[in-house]
FINU-836452 format. One record per atom (N, C-alpha, C): x, y, z. Coordinates in pm, 1 decimal. Layout:
# residues N
{{X, Y, Z}},
...
***
This chain:
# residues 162
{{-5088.8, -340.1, 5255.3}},
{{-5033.7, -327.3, 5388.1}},
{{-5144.8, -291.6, 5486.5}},
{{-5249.1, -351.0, 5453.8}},
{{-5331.8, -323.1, 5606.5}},
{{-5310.2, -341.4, 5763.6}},
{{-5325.7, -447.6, 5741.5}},
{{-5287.5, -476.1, 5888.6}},
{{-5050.3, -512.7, 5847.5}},
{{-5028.6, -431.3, 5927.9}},
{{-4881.4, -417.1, 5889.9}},
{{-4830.4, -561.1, 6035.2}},
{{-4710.6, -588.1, 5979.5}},
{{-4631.8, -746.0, 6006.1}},
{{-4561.8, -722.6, 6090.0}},
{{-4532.9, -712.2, 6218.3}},
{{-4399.4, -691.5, 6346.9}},
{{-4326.1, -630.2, 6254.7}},
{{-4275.8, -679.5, 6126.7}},
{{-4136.5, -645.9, 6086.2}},
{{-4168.6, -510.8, 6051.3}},
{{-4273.5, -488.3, 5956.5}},
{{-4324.7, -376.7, 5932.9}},
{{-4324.8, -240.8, 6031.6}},
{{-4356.7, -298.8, 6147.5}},
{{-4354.4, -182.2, 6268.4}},
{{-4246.3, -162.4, 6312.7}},
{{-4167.8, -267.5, 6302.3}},
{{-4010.2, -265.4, 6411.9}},
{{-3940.2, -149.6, 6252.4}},
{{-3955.6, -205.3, 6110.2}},
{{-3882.1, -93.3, 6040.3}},
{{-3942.6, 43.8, 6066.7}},
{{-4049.5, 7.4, 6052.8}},
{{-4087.3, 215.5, 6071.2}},
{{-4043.8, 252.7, 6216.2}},
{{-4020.5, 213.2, 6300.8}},
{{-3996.4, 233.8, 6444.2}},
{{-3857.1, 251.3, 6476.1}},
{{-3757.9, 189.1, 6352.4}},
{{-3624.5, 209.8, 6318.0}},
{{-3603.6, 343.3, 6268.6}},
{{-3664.1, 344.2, 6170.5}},
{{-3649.1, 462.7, 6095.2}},
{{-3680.8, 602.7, 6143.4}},
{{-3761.7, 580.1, 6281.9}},
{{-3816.3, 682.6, 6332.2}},
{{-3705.2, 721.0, 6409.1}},
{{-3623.6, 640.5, 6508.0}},
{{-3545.1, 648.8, 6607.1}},
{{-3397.9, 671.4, 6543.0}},
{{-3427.5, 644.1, 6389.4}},
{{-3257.0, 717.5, 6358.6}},
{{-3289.4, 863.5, 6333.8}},
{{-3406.1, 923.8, 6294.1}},
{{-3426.6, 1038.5, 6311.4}},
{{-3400.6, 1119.6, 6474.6}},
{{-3439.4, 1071.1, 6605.8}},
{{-3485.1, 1112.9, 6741.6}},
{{-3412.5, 1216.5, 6728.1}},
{{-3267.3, 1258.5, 6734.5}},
{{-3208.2, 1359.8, 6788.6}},
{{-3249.2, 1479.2, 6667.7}},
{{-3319.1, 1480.9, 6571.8}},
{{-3332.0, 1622.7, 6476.1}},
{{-3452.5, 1660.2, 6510.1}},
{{-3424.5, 1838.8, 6487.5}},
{{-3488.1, 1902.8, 6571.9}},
{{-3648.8, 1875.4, 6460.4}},
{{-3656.9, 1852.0, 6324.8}},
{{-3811.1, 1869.7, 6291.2}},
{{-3759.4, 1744.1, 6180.5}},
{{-3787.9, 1596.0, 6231.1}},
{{-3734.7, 1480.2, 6162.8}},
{{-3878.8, 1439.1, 6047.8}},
{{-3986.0, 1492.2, 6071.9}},
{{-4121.1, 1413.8, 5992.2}},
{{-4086.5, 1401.3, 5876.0}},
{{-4042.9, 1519.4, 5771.7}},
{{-4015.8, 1540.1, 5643.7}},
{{-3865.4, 1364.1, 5611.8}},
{{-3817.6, 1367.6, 5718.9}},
{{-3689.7, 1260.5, 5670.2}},
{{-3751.6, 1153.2, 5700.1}},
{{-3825.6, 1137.0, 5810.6}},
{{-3895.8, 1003.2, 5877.9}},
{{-3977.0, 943.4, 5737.0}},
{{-4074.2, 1063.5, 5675.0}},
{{-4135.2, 1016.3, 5563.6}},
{{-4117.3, 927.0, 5452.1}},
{{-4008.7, 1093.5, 5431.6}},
{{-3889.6, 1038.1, 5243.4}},
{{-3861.5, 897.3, 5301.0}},
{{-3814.9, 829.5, 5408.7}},
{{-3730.4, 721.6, 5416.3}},
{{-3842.4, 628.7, 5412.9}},
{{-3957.4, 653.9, 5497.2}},
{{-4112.3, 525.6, 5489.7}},
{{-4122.4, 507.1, 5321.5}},
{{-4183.4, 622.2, 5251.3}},
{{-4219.7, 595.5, 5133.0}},
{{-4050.2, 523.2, 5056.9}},
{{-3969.5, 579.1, 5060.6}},
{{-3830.1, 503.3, 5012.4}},
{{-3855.8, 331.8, 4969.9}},
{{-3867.9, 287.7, 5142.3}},
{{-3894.1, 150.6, 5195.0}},
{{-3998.1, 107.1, 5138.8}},
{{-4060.1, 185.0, 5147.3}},
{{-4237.2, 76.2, 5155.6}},
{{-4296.5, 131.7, 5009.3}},
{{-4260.7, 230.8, 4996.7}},
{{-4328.3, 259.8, 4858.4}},
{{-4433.1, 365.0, 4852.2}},
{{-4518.3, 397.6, 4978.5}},
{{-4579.3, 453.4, 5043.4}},
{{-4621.6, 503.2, 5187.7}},
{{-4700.7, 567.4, 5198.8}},
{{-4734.0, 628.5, 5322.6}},
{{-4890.6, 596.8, 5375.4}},
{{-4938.5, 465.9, 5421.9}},
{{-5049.4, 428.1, 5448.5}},
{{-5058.4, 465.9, 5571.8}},
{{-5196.1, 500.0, 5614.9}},
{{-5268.8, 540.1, 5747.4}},
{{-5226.1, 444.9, 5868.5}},
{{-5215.0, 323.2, 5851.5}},
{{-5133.0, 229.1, 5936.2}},
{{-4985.7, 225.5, 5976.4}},
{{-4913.8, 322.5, 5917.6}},
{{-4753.4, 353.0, 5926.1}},
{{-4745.5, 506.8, 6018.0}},
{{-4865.0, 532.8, 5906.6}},
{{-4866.4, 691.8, 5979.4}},
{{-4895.2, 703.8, 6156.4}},
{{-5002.0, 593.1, 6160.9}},
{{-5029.5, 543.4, 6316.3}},
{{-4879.4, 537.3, 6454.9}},
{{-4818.5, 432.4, 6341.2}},
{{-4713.5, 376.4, 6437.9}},
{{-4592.5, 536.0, 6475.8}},
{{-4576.4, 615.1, 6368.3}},
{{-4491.7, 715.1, 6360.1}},
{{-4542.6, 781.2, 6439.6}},
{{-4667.0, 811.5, 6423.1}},
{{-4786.5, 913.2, 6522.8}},
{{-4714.0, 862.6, 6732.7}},
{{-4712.3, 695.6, 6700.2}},
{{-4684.0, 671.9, 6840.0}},
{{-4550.9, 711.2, 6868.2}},
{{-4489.7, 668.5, 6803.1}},
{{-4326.2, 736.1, 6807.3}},
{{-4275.8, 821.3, 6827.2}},
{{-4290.7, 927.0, 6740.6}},
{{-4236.1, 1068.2, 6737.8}},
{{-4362.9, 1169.8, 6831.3}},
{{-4489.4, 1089.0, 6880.7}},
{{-4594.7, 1239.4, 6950.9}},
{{-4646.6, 1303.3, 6870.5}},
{{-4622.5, 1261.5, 6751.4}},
{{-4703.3, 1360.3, 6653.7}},
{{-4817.4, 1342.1, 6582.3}},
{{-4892.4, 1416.7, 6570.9}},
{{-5020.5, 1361.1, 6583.8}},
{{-5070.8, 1293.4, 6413.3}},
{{-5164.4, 1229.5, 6431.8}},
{{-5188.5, 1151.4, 6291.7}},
{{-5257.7, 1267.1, 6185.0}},
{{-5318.7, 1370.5, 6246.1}},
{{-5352.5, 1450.7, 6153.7}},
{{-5240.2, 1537.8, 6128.1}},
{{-5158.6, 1552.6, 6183.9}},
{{-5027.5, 1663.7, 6140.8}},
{{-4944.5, 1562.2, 6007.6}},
{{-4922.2, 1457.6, 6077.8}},
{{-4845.9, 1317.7, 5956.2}},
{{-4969.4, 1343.1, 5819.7}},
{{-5091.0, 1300.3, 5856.1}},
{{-5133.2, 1311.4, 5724.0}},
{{-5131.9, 1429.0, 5661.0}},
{{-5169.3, 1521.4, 5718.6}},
{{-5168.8, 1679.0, 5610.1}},
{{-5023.4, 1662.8, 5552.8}},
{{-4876.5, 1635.3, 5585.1}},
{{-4768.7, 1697.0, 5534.5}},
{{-4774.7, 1536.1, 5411.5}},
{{-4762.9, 1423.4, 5438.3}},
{{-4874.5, 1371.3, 5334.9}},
{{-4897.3, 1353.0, 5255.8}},
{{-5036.8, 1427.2, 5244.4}},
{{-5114.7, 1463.9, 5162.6}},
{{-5097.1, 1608.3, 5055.3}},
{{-5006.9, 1682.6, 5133.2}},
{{-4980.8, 1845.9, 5071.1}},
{{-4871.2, 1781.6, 4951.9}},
{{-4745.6, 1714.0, 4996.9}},
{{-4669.3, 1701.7, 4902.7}},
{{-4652.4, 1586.8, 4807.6}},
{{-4669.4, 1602.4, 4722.7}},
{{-4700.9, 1528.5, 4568.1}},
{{-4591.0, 1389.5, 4569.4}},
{{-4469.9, 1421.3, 4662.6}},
{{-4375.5, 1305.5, 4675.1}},
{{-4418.5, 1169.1, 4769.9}},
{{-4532.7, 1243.6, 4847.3}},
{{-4571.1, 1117.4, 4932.1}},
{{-4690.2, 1040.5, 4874.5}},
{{-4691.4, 913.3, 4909.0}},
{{-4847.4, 867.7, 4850.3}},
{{-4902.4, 774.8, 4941.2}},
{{-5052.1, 781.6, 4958.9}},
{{-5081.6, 700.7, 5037.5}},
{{-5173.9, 541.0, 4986.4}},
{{-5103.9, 573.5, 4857.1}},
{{-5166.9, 412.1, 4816.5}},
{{-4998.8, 382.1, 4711.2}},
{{-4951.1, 274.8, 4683.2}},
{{-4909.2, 253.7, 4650.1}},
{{-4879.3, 238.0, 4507.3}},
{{-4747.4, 287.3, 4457.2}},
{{-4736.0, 313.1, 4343.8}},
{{-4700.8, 235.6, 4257.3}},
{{-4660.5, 238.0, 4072.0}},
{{-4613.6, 122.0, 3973.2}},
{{-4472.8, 170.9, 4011.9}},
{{-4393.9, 13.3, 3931.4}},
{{-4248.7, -11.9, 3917.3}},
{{-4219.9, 156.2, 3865.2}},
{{-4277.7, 179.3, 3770.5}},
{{-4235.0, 298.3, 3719.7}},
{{-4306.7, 391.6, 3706.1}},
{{-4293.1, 521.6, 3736.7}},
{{-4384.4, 652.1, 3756.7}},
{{-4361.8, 750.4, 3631.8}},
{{-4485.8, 805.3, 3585.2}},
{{-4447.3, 874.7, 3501.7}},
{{-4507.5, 988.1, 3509.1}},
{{-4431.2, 1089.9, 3499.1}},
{{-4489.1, 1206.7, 3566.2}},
{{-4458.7, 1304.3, 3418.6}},
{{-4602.3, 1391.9, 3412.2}},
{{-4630.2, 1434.4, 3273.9}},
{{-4632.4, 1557.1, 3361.1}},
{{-4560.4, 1659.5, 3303.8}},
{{-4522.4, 1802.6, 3314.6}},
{{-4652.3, 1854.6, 3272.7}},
{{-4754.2, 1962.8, 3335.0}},
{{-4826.6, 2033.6, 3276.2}},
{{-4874.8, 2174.2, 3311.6}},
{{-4693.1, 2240.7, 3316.9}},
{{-4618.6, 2339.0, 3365.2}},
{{-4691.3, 2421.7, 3256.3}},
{{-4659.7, 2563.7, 3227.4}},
{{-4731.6, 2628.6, 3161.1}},
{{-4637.1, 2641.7, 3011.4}},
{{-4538.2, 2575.5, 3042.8}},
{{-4419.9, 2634.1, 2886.1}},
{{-4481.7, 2455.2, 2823.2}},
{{-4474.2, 2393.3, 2941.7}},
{{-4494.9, 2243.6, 2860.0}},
{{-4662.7, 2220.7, 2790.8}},
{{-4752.6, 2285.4, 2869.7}},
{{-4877.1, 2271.1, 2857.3}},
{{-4898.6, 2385.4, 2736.5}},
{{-4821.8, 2469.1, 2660.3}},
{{-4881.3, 2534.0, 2517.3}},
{{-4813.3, 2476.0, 2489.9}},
{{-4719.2, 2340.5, 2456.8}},
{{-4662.4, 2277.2, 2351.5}},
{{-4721.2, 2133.1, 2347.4}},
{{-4873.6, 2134.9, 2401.5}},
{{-4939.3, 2015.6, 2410.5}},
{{-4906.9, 1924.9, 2523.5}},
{{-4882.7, 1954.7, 2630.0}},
{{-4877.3, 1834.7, 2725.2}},
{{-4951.7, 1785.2, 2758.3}},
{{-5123.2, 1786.4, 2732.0}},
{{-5234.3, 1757.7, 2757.7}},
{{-5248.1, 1636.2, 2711.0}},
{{-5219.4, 1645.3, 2567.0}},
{{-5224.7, 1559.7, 2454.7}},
{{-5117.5, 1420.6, 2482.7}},
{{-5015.9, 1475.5, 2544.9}},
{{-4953.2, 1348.8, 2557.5}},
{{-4947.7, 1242.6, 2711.5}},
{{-4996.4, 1337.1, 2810.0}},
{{-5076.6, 1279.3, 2894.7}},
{{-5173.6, 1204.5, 2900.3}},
{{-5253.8, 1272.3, 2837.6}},
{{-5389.5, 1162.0, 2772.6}},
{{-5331.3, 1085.8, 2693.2}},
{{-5247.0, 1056.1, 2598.6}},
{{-5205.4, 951.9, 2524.6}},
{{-5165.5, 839.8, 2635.3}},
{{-5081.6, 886.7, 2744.5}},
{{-5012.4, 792.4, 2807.5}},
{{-5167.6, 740.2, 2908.0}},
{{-5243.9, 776.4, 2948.2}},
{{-5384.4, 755.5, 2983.4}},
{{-5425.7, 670.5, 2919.9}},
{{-5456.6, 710.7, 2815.8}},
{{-5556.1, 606.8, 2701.3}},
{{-5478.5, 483.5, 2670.3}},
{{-5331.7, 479.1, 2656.0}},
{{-5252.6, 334.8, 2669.8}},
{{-5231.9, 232.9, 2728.5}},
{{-5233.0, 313.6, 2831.6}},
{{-5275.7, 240.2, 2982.6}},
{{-5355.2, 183.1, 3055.8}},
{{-5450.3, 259.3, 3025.1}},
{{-5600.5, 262.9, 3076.7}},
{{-5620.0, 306.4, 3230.2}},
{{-5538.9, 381.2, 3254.5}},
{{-5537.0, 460.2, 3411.0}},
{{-5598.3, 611.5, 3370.7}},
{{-5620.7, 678.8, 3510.4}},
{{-5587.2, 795.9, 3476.0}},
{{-5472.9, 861.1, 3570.5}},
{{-5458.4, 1013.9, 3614.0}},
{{-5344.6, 1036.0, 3665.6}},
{{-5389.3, 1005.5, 3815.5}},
{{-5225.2, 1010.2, 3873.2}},
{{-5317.2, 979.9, 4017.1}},
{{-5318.2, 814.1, 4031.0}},
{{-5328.8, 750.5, 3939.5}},
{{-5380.9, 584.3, 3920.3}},
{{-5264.7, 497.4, 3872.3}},
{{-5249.8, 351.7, 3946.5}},
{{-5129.0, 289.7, 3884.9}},
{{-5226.3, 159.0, 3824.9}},
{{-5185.8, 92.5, 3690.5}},
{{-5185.4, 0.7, 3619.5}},
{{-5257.6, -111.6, 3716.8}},
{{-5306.8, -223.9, 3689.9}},
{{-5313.9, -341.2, 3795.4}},
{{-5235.7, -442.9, 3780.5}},
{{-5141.2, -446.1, 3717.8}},
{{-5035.9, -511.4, 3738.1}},
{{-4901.6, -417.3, 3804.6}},
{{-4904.4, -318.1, 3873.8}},
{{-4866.8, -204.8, 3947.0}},
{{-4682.2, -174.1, 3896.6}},
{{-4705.9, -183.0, 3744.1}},
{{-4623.3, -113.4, 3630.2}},
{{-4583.7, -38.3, 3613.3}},
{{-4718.0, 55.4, 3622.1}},
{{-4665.7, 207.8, 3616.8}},
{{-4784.2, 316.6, 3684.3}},
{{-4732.6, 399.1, 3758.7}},
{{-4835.1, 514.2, 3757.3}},
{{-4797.3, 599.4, 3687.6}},
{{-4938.7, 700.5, 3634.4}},
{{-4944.1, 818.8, 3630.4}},
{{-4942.3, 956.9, 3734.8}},
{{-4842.8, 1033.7, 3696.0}},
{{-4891.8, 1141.7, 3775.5}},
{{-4888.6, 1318.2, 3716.8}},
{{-4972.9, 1379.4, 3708.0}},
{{-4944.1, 1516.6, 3679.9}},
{{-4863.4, 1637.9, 3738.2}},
{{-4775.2, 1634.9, 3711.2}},
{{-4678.9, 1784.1, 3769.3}},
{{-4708.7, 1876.3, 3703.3}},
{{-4702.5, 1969.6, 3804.7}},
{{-4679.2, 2153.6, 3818.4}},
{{-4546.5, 2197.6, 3729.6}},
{{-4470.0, 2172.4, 3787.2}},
{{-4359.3, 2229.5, 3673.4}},
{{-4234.8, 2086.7, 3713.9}},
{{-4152.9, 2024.3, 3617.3}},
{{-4037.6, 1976.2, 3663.0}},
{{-3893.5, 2057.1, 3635.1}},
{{-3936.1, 2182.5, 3583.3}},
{{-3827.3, 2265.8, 3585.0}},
{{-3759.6, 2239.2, 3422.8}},
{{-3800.1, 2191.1, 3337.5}},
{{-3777.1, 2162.0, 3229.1}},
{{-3799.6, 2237.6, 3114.7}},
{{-3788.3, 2345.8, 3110.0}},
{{-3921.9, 2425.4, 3050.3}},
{{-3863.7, 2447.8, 2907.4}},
{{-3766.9, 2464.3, 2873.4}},
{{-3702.5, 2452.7, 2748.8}},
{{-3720.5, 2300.7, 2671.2}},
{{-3711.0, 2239.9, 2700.1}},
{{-3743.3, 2093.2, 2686.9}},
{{-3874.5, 2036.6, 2653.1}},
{{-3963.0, 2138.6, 2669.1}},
{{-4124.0, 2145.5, 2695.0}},
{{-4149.9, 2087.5, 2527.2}},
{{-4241.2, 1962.6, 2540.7}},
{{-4321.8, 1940.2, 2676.5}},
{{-4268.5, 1795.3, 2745.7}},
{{-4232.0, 1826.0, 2837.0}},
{{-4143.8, 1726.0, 2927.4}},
{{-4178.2, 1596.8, 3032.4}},
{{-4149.8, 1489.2, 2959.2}},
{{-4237.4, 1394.1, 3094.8}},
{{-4079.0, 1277.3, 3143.7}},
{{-4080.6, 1251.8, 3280.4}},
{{-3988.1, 1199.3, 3371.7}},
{{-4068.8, 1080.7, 3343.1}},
{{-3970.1, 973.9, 3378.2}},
{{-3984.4, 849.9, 3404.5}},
{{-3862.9, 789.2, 3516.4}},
{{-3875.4, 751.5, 3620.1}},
{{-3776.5, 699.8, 3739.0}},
{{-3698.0, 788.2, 3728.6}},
{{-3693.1, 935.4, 3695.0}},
{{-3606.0, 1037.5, 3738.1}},
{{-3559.8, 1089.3, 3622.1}},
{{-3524.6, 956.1, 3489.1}},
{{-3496.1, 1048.0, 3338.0}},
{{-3611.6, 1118.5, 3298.6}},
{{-3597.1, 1250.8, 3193.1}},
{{-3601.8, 1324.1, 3171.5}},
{{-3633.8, 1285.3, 3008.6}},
{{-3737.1, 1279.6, 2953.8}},
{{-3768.4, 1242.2, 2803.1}},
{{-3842.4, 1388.2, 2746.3}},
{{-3719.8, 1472.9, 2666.3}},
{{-3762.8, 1620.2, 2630.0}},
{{-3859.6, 1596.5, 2472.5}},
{{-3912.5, 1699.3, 2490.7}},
{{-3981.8, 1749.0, 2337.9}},
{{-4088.1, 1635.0, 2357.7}},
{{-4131.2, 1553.7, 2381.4}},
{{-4220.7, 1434.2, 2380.6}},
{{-4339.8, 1482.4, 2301.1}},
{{-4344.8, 1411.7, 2193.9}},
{{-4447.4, 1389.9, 2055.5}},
{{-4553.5, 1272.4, 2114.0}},
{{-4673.2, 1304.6, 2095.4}},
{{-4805.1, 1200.6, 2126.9}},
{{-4776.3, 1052.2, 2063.9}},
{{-4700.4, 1076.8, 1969.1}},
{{-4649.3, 940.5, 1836.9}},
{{-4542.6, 876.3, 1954.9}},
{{-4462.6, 938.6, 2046.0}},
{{-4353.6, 849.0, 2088.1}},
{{-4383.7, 782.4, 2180.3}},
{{-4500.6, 848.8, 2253.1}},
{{-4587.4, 756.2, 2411.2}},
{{-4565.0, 547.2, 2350.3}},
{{-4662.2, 500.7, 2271.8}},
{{-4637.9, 394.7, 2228.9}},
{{-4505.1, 337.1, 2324.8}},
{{-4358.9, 376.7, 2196.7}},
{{-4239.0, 344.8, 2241.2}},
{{-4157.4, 360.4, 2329.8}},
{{-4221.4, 459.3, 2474.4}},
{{-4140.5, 495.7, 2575.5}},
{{-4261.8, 362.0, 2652.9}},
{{-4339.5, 347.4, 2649.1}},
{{-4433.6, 290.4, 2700.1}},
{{-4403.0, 127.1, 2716.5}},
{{-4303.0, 75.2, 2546.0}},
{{-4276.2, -38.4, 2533.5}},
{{-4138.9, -40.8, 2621.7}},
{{-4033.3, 42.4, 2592.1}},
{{-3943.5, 59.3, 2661.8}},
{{-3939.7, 0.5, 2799.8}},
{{-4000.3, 33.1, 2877.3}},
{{-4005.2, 48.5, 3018.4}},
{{-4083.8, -105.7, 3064.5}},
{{-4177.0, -173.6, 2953.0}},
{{-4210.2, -332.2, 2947.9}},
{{-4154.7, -376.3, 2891.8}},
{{-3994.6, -341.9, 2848.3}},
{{-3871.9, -442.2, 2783.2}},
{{-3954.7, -521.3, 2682.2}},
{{-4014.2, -440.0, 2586.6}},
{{-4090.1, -448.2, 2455.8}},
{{-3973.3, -424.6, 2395.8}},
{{-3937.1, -519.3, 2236.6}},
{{-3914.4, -454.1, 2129.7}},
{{-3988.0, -295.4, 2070.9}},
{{-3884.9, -189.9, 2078.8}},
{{-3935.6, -90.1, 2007.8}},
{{-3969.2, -131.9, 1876.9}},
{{-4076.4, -59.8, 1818.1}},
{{-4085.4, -96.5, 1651.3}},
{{-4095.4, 90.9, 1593.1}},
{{-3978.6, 65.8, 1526.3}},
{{-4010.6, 185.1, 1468.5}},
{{-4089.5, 297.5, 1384.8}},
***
């Protein structure tokens, strides 16, 4: 999305103006850009910047601070490896790097066929479950380094092999 398409501007310019009447709309203006687009590129952030008065460095810091926004674009499917402190002594390291080394990304990084990213979380609140990694919002508990493989095929509508 570099140079962004009329349509491109007229949606973010939509999305901005169903926000107008709330009193602090950036946080909704956002969730709804990344929703749409998938992300939050410096060229969206521009047009919002013209919209709402707010300045491009205020848009990028909120951003950049929260782990839900991204400013490069992400895979079909995200996988976010818990490395909370209940999940991280039951090895979450280990199965992060597994899902790394399968891939050939690291966290932070999506596939080049834009499949899947990786990403590292702080806590997903799972902690009994530990060590816990999300995929499009499910929740895959206890996760063994041996099962990466088959959650991996899963999600490329691979035959599992047991």
């Amino acid at each position: 999305m570099a140079k962004l398409s009329g349509a491109a501007v007229a949606k973010v310019e939509e999305i901005c103006d169903a926000h107008q009447g709330e009193k602090t709309p950036l946080i909704m203006i956002l969730s709804d850009i990344q929703r749409t687009f998938g992300y939050v590129p410096l060229e969206v952030q521009e047009v919002v910047s013209q919209r709402t008065g707010i300045s491009v460095a205020e848009i990028y810091g909120v951003v950049t601070f929260y782990s839900f926004f991204s400013l490069t674009p992400k895979g079909k499917h995200v996988i976010g490896c818990c490395l909370g402190t209940a999940c991280y002594v039951k090895d979450a390291q280990k199965v992060i790097d597994r899902f790394c080394e399968d891939l050939g990304i690291q966290p932070g990084e999506t596939t080049e066929d834009r499949m899947f990213t990786i990403d590292a979380l702080r806590c997903i609140g799972a902690c009994a479950a530990a060590p816990a990694v999300t995929i499009d919002g499910k929740v895959y508990a206890r996760v063994d380094v041996q099962q990466v493989p088959g959650i991996i095929a899963e999600y490329r509508g691979e035959e599992v092999v047991a």
